[in-house]
N, C-alpha and C positions, 0 to 999 in steps of 0.2 A: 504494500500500500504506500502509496507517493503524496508526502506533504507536503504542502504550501505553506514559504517561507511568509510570515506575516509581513512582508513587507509587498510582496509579488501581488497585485490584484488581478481579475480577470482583465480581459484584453477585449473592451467594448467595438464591435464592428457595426458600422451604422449598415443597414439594411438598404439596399438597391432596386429598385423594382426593375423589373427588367419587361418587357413586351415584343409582339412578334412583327415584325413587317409582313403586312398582306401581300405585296408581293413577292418581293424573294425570299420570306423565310425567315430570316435572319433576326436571331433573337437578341437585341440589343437594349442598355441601360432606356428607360422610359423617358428621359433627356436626351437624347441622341435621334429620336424620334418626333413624329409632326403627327398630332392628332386628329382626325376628323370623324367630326359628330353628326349623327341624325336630327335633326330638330326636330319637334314635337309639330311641326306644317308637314314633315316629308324631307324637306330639302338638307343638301349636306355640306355644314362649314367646317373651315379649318378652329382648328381651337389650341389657338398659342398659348393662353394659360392651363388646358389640363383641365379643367375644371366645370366646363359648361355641361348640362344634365341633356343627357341621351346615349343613348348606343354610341360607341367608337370606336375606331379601325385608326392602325396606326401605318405610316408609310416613311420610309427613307428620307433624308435631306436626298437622296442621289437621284438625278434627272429621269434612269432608266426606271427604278423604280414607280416614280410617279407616271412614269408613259402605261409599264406594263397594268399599273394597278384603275386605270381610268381607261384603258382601249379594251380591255375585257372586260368582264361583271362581276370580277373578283373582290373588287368594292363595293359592288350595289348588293353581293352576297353575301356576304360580311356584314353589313348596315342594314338590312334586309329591304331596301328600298330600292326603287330605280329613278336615277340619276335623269332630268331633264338635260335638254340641247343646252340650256341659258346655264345651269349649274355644273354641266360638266366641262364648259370652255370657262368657266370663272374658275376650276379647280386646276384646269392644263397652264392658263394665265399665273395663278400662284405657283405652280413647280415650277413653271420658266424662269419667272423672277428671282423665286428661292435658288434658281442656277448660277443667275446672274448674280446676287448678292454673295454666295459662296465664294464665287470666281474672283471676285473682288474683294472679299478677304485676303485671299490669295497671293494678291500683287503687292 
């Protein structure tokens, strides 16, 4: 039996939530990741802070990502909803820019 010098405490690890990208997989810290929620009309926003109440699917900062998860139904299966014309080009509009803002970290 192995005792603990009184001096030694446990070794506190903060806990990480971690979530899956709908499209590729990839199971990554819930920070690393962009949210998007069902709202209670139907329709599907991005939710920067994490926080807004409804169903959510989580996607990549990565460009391919966001192509693959809005050119199939792998998001509207997921949120169990289907995506209009007007809400799915305002969803490709924010992955373009979140490409561009990346990219310009970058430099």
């Amino acid at each position: 039996m192995r005792r603990r010098s009184i001096n030694q405490s446990p070794v506190s690890v903060k806990h990480v939530p971690h979530r899956t990208c709908v499209a590729c997989g990839k199971v990554k810290p819930k920070r690393a990741l962009i949210r998007l929620v069902r709202t209670s009309d139907g329709s599907v926003e991005v939710d920067v802070g994490g926080k807004k109440a409804g169903r959510g699917a989580y996607l990549c900062q990565e460009q391919e990502c966001w192509q693959i998860g809005l050119k199939g139904r792998r998001l509207e299966r997921t949120l169990r909803t289907s995506l209009t014309h007007d809400n799915r080009e305002q969803l490709i509009r924010y992955g373009k820019d979140l490409k561009e803002s990346i990219s310009d970290r970058g430099q």
